[in-house]
C-alpha positions, 0 to 999 in steps of 0.5 A: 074935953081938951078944947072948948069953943066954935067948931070953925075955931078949933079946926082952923086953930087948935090950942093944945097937943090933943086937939092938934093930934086929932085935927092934924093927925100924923102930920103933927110931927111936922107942925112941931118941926115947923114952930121950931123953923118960925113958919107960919100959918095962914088960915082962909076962914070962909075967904072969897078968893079970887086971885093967886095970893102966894103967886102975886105976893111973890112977884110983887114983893120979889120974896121967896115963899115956900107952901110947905103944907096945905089943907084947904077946901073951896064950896060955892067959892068960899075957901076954908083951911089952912096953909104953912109958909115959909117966909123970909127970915129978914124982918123987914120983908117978913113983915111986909108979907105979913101985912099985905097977906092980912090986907087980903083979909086972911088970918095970920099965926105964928107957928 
């Protein structure tokens, strides 16, 4: 066993190399690439969304944002995934991404 806990977790969030290789498959190289580039990873874990999240935080903070990857699904209008942004390097406008992406009810990681 590489990882033990709820299956929604360990999809949306894998620990180690293994999981990583069997949730993410070739597309693991990248993710090595992007912790590397400090990237981060916004998870929708059963989110109702209903807006342009990246399309409005864009406008209203006037930051560039680059989707570099995405894996998301949406059933009876419940979005489950993830996607790799990246983020301003300044800390002061990544942090206020950040926190207006958490007030949306989103989780936030560090890759």
């Amino acid at each position: 066993m590489a990882e033990a806990g709820f299956v929604k977790d360990l999809f949306a969030t894998p620990k180690n190399l293994t999981s990583q290789k069997i949730i993410y498959g070739e597309e693991i190289q990248n993710f090595i690439s992007y912790k590397e580039r400090g990237f981060i990873k916004l998870i929708f874990d059963e989110v109702q969304v209903e807006e342009h999240l990246i399309a409005d935080m864009i406008l209203k903070f006037n930051a560039p944002v680059s989707i570099m990857y995405a894996n998301t699904n949406e059933f009876d209008g419940i979005t489950n995934g993830y996607m790799v942004l990246d983020l301003p390097k300044e800390p002061q406008i990544r942090e206020k991404l950040i926190d207006h992406l958490l007030k949306q009810g989103l989780r936030v990681e560090n890759l």
